[in-house]
BADREN-310252 format. One record per residue: residue in three letters; chain; residue number from 1; x negated, y, z of N, C-alpha, C in turn. Coordinates in nm, 4 decimals. Example, Ala and Ser with C-alpha at 12.3 -4.5 7.8 and 13.67 -1.06 7.14 Angstrom:
// BADREN-310252
{'ALA' 'A' 1 {-1.3190 -0.5690 0.7800} {-1.2300 -0.4500 0.7800} {-1.3200 -0.3300 0.7800}}
{'SER' 'A' 2 {-1.2850 -0.2250 0.7080} {-1.3670 -0.1060 0.7140} {-1.2900 0.0030 0.7870}}
This chain:
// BADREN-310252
{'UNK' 'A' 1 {-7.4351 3.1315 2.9104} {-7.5052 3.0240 2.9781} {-7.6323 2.9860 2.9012}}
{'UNK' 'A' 2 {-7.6326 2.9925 2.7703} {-7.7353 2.9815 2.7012} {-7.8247 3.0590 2.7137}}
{'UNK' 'A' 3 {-7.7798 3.1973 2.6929} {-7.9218 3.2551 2.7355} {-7.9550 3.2257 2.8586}}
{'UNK' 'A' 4 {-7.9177 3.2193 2.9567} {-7.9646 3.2343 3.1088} {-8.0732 3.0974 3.1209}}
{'UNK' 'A' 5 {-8.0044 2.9737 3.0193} {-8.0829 2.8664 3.0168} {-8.2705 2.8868 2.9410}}
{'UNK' 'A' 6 {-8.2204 2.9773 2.8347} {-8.3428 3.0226 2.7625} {-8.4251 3.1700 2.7930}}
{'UNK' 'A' 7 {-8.3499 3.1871 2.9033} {-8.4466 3.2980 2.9799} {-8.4806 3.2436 3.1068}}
{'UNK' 'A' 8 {-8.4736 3.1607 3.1446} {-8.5210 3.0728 3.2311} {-8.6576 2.9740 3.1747}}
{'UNK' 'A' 9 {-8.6213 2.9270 3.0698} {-8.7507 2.8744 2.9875} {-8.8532 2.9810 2.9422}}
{'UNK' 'A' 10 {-8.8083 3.0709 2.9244} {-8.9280 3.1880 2.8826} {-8.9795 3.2377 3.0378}}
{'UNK' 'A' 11 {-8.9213 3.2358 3.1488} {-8.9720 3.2717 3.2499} {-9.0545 3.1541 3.3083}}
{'UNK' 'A' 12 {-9.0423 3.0477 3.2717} {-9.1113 2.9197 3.3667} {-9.1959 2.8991 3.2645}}
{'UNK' 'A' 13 {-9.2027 2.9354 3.1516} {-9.3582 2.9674 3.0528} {-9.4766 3.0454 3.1136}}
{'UNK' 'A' 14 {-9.4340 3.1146 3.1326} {-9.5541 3.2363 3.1722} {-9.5940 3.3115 3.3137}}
{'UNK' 'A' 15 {-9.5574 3.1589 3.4405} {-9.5976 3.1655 3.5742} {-9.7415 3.1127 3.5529}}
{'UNK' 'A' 16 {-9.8259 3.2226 3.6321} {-9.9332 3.2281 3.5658} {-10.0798 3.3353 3.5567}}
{'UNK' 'A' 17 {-9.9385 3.3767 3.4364} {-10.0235 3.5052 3.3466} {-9.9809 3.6384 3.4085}}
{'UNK' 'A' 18 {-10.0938 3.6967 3.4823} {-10.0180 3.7761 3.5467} {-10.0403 3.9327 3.4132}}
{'UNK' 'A' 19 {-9.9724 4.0608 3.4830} {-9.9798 4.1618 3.3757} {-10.0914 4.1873 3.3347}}
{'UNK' 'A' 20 {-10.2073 4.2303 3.3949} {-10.3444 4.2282 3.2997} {-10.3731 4.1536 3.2015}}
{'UNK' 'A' 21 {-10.2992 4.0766 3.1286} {-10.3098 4.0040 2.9680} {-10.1869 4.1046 2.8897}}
{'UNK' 'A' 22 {-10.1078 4.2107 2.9103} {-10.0736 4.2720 2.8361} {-10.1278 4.3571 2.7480}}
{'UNK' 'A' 23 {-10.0380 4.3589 2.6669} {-10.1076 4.4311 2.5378} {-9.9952 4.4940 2.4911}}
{'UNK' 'A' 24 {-9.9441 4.6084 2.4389} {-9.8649 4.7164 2.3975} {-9.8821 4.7660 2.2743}}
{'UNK' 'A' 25 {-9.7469 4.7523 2.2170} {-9.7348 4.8239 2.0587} {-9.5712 4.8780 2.0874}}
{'UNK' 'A' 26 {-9.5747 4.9964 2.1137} {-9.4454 5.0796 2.1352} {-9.4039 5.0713 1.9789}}
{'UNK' 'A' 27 {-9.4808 5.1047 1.8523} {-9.4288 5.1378 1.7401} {-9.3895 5.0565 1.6489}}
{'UNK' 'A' 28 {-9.4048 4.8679 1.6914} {-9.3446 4.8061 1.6333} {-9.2715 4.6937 1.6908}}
{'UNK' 'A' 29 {-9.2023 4.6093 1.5969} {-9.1007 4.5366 1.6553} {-9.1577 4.3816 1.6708}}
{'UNK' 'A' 30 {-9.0973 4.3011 1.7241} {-9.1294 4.1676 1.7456} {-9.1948 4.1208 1.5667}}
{'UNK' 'A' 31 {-9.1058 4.1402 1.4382} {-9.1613 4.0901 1.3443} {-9.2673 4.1396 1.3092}}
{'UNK' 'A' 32 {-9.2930 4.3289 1.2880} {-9.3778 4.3789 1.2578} {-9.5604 4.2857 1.3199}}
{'UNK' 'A' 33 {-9.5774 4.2724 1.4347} {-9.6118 4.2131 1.5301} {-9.6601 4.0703 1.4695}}
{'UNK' 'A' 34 {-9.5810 4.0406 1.4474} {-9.6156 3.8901 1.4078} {-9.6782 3.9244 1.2635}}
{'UNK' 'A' 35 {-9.6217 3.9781 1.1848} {-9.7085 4.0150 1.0249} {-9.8230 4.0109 1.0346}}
{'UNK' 'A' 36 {-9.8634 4.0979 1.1369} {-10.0238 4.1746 1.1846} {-10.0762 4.0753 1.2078}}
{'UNK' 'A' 37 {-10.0435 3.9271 1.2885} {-10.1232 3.8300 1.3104} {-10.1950 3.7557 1.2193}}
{'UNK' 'A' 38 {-10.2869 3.7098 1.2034} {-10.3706 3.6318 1.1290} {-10.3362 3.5041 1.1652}}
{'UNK' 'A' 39 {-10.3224 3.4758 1.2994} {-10.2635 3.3237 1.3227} {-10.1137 3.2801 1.3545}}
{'UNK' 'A' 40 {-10.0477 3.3676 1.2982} {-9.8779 3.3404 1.2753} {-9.8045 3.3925 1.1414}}
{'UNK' 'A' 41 {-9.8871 3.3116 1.0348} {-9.8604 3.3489 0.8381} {-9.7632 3.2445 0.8727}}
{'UNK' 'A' 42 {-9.7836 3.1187 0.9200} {-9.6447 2.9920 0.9185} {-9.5378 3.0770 0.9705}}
{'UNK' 'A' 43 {-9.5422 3.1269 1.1005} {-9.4364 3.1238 1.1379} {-9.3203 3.2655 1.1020}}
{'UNK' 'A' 44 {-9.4351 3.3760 1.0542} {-9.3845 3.4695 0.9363} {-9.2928 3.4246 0.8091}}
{'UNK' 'A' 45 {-9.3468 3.3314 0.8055} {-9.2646 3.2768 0.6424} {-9.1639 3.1868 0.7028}}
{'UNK' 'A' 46 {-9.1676 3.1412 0.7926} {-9.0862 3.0754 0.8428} {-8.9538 3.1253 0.9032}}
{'UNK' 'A' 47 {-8.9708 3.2621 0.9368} {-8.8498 3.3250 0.9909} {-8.8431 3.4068 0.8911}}
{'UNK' 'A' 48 {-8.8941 3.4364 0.7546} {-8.8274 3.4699 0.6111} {-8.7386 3.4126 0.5592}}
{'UNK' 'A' 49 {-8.7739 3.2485 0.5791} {-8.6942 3.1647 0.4639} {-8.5432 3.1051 0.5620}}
{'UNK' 'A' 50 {-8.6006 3.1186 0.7051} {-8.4257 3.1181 0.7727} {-8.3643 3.2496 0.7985}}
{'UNK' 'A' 51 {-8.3835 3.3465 0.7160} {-8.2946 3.4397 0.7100} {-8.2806 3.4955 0.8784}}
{'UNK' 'A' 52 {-8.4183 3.5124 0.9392} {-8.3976 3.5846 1.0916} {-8.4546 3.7146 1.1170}}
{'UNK' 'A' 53 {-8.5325 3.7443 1.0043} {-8.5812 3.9165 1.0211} {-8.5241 3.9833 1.0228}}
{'UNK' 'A' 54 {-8.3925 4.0202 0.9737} {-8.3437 4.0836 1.0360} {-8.2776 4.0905 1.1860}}
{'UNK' 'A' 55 {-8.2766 3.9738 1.2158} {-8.2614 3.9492 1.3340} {-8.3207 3.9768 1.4590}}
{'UNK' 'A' 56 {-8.4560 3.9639 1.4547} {-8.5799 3.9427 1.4940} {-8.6521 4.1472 1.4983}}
{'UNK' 'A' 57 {-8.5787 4.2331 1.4038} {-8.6241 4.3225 1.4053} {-8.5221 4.4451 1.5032}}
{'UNK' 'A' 58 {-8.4157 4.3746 1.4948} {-8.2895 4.4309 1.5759} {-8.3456 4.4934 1.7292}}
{'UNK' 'A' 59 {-8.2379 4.5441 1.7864} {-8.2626 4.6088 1.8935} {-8.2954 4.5522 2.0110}}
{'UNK' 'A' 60 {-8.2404 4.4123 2.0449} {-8.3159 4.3262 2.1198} {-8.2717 4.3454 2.2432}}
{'UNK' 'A' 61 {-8.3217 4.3247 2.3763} {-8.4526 4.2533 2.3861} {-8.4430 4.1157 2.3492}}
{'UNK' 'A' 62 {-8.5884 4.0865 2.3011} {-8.6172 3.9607 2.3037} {-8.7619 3.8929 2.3368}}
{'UNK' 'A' 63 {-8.7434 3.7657 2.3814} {-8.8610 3.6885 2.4276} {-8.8490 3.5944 2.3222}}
{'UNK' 'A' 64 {-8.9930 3.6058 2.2694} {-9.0552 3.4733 2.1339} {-9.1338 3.4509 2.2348}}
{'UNK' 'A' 65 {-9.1335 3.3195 2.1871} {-9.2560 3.2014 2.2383} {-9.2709 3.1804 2.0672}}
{'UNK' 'A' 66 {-9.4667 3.2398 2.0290} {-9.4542 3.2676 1.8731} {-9.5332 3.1089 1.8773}}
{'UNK' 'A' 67 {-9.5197 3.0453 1.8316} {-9.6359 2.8715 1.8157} {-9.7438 2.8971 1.6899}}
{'UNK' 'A' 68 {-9.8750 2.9090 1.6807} {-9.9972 2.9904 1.6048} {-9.9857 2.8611 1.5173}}
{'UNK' 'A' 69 {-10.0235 2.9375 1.4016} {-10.0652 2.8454 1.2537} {-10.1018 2.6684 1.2958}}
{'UNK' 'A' 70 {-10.1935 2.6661 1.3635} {-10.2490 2.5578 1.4653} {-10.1340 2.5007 1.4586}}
{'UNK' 'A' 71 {-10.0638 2.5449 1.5633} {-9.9259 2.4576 1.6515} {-9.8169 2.3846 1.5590}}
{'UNK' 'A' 72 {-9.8410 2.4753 1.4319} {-9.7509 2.4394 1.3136} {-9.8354 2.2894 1.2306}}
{'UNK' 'A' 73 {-9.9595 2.3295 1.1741} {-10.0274 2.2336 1.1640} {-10.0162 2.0748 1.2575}}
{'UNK' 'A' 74 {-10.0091 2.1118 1.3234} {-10.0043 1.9540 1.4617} {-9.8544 1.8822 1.4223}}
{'UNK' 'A' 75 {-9.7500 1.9260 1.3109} {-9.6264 1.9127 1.3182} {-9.6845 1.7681 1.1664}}
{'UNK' 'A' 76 {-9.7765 1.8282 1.1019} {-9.8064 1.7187 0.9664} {-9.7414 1.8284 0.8285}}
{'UNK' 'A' 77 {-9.8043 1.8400 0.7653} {-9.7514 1.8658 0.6585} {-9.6369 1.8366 0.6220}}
{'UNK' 'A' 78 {-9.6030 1.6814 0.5568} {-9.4709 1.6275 0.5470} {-9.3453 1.6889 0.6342}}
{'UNK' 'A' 79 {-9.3783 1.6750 0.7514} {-9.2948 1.7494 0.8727} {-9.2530 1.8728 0.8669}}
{'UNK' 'A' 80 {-9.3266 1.9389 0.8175} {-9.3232 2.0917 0.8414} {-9.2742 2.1520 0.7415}}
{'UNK' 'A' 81 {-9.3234 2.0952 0.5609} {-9.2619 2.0690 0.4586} {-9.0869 2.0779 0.4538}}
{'UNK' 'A' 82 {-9.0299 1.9822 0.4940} {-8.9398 1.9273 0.5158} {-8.8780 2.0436 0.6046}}
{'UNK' 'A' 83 {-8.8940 2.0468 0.7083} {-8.8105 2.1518 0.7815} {-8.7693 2.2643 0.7533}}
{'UNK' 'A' 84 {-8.8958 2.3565 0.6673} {-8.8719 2.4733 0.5826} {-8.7958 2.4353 0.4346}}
{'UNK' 'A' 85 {-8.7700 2.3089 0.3958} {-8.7103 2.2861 0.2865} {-8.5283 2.2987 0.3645}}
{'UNK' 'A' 86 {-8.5282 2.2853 0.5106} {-8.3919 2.2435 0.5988} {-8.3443 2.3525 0.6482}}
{'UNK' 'A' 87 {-8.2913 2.4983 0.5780} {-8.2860 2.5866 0.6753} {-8.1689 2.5886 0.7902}}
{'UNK' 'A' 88 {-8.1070 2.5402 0.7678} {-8.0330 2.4808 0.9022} {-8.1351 2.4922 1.0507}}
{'UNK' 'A' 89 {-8.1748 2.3083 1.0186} {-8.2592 2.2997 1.0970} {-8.3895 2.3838 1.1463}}
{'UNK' 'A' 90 {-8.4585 2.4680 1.0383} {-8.5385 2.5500 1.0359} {-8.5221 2.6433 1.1402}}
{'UNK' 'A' 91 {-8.3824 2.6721 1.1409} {-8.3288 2.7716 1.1821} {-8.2922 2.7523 1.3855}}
{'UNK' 'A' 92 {-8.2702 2.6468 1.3601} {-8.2580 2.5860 1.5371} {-8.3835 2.5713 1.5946}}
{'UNK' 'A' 93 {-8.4953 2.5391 1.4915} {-8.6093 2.5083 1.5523} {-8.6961 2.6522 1.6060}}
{'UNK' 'A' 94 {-8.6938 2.7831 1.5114} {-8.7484 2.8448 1.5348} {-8.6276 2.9440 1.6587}}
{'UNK' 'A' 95 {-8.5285 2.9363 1.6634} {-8.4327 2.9843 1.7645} {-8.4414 2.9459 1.9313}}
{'UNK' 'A' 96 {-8.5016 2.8259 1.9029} {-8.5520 2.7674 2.0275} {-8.6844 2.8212 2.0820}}
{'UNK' 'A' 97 {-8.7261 2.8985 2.0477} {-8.8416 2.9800 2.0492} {-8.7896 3.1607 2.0885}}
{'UNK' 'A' 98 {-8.6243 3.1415 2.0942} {-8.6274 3.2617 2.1116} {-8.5240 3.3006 2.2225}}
{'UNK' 'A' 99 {-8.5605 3.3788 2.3238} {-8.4317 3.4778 2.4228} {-8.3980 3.5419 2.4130}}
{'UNK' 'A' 100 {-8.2504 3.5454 2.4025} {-8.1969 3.6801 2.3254} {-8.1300 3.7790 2.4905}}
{'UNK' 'A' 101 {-8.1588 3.9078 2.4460} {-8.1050 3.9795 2.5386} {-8.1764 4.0076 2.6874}}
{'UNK' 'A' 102 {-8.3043 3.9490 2.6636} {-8.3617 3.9565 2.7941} {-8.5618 3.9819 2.7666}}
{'UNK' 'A' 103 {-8.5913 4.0504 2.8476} {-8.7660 4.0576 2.7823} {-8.8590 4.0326 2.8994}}
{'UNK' 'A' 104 {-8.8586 3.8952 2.8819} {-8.9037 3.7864 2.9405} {-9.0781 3.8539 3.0150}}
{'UNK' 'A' 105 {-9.1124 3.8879 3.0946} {-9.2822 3.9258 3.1430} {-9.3154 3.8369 3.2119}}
{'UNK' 'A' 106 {-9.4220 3.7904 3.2397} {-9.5211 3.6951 3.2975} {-9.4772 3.7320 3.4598}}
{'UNK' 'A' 107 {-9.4506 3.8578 3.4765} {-9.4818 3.8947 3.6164} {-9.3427 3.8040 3.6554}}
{'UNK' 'A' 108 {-9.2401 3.7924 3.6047} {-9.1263 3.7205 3.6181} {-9.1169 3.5647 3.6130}}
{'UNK' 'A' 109 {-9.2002 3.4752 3.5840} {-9.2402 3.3779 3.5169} {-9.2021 3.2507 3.6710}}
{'UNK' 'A' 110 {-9.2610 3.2842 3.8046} {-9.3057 3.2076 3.9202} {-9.2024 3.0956 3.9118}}
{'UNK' 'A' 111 {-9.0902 3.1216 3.8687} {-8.9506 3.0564 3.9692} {-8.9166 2.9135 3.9146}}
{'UNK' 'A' 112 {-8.9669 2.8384 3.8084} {-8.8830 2.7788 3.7135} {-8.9352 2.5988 3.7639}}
{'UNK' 'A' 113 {-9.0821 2.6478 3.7640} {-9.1779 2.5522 3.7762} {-9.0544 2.3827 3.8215}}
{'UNK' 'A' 114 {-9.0889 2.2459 3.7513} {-9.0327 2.1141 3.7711} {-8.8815 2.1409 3.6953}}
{'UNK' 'A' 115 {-8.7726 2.2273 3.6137} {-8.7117 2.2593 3.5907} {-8.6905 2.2191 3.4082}}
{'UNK' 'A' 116 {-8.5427 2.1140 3.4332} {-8.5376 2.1439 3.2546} {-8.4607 2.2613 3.2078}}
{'UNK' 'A' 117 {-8.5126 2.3270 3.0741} {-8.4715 2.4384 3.0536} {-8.4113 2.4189 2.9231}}
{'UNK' 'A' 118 {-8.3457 2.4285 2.8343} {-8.2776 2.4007 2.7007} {-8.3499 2.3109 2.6740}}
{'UNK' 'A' 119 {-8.3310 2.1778 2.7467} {-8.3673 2.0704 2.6750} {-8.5208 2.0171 2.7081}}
{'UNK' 'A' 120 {-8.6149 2.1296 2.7449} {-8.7512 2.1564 2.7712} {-8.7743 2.1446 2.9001}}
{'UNK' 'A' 121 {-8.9149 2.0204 2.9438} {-8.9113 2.0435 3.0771} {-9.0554 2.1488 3.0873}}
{'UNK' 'A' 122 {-9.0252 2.2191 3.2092} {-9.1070 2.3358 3.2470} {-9.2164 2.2315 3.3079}}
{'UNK' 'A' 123 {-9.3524 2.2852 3.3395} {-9.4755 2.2638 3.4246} {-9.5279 2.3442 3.4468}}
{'UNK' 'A' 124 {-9.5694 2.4000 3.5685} {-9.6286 2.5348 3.6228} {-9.7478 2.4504 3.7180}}
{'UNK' 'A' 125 {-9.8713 2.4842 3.7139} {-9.9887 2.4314 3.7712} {-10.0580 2.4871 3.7321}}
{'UNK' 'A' 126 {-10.1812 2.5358 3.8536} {-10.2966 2.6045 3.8729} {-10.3527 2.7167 3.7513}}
{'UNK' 'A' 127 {-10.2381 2.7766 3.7125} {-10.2118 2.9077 3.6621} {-10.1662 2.8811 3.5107}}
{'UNK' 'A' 128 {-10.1306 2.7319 3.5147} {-10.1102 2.7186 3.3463} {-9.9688 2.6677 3.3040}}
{'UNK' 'A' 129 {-9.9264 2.7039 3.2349} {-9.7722 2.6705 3.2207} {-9.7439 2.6296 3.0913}}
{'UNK' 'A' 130 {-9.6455 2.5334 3.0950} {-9.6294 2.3999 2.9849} {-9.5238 2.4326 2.9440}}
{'UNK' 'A' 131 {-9.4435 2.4408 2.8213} {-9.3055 2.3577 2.8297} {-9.2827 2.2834 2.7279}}
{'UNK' 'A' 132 {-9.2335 2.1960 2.7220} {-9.2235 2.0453 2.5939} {-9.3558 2.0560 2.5824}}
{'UNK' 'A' 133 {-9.4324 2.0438 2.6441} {-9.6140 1.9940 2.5724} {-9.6578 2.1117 2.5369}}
{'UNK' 'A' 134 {-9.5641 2.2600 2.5086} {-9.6034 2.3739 2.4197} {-9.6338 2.4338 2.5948}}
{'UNK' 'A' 135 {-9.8205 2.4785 2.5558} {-9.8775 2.5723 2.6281} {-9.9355 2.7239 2.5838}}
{'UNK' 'A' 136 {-9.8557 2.8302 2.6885} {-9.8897 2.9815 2.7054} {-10.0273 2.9866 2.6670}}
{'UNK' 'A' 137 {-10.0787 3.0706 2.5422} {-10.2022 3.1057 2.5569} {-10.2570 3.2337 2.5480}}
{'UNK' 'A' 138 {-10.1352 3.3329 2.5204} {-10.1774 3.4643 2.5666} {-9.9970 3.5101 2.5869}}
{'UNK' 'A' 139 {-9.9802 3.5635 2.6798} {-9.8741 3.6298 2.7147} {-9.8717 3.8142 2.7135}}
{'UNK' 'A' 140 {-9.7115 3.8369 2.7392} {-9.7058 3.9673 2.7344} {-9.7194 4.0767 2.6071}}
{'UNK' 'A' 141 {-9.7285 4.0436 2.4802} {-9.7211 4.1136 2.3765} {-9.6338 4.1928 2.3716}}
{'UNK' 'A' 142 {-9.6483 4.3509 2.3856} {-9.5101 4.3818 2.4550} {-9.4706 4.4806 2.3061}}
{'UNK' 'A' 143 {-9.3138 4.4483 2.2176} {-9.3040 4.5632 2.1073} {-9.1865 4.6175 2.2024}}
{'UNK' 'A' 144 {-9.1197 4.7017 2.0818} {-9.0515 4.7618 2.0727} {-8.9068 4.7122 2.1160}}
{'UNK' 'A' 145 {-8.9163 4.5975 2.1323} {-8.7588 4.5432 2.1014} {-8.7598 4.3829 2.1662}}
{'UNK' 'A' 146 {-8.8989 4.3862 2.2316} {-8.9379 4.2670 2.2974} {-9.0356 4.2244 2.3545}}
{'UNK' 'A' 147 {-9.0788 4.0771 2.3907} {-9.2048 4.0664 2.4184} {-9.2146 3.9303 2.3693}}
{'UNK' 'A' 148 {-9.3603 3.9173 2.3062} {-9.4042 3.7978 2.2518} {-9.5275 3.6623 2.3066}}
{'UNK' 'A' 149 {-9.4789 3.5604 2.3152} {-9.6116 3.5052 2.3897} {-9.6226 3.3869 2.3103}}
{'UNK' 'A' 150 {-9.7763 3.3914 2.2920} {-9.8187 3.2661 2.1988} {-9.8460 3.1464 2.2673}}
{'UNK' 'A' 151 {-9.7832 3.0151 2.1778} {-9.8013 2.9385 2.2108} {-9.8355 2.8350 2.1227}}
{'UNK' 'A' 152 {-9.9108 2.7026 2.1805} {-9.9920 2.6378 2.1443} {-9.8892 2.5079 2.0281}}
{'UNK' 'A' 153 {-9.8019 2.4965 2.0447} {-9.6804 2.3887 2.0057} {-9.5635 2.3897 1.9498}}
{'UNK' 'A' 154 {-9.5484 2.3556 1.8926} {-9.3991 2.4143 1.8041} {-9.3213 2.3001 1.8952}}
{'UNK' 'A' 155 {-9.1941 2.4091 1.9739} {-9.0514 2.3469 1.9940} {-8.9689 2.2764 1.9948}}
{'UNK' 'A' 156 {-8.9298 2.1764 1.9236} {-8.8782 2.1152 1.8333} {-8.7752 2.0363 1.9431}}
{'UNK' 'A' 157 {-8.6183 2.1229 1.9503} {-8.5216 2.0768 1.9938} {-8.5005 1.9225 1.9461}}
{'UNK' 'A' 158 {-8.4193 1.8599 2.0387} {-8.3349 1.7144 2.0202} {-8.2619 1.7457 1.9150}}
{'UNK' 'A' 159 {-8.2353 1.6464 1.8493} {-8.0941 1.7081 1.7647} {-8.0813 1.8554 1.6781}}
């Protein structure tokens, strides 16, 4: 039920973006992927220190909603500090960012729109899609073992 709830949130993300914003890397995996980024060093170290790369590099599929250096920044230092000091919590926060077992594409995205999704309410309007305040800004990153779409906001489950 969980996933279906969090592949439902990754699909009511990215009504929208249709496939011409894809981009393809057959030879690496969701983490590899994120390394390469220049604007996801937070959230690299961040799924180091909760013990999810290996996770994250596994066979998958999976849908990240990745939140860019930016999105981490908007959280406050103190905040963000603190959370990576919490790997518990660290660990729920950046999980909420993730669908396991399913590889979430934009072309799939239409259905969700007015919908709460783990906790997250969806917004789908005039090609732009919301969820908790966190907005799609490039979709379709497609690896090996998943697909990745950046977003503007870090997650941050209830509880």
């Amino acid at each position: 039920m969980k996933a279906k709830l969090l592949a439902g949130a990754a699909l009511a993300l990215l009504v929208g973006f249709g496939s011409s914003t894809a981009a393809r890397d057959d030879d690496k995996d969701i983490v590899d992927i994120a390394v390469g980024s220049k604007d996801h060093t937070i959230l690299v170290k961040a799924v180091k220190e909760a013990g999810l790369v290996e996770t994250l590099k596994g066979k998958g599929p999976f849908t990240v909603f990745a939140p860019t250096d930016e999105a981490f920044k908007k959280l406050g230092k103190d905040t963000l500090d603190a959370v990576v000091k919490d790997k518990e919590k660290l660990k729920k926060v950046l999980l909420a960012h993730v669908v396991v077992d399913k590889a979430v594409t934009a072309a799939d995205a239409a259905k969700l729109d007015g919908k709460k999704v783990n906790g997250f309410e969806v917004k789908a309007a005039d090609g732009k899609v919301m969820i908790g305040g966190a907005k799609v800004t490039k979709a379709d990153l497609k690896a090996k073992n998943g697909v990745i779409h950046v977003i503007d906001t870090v997650l941050v489950p209830a509880k």
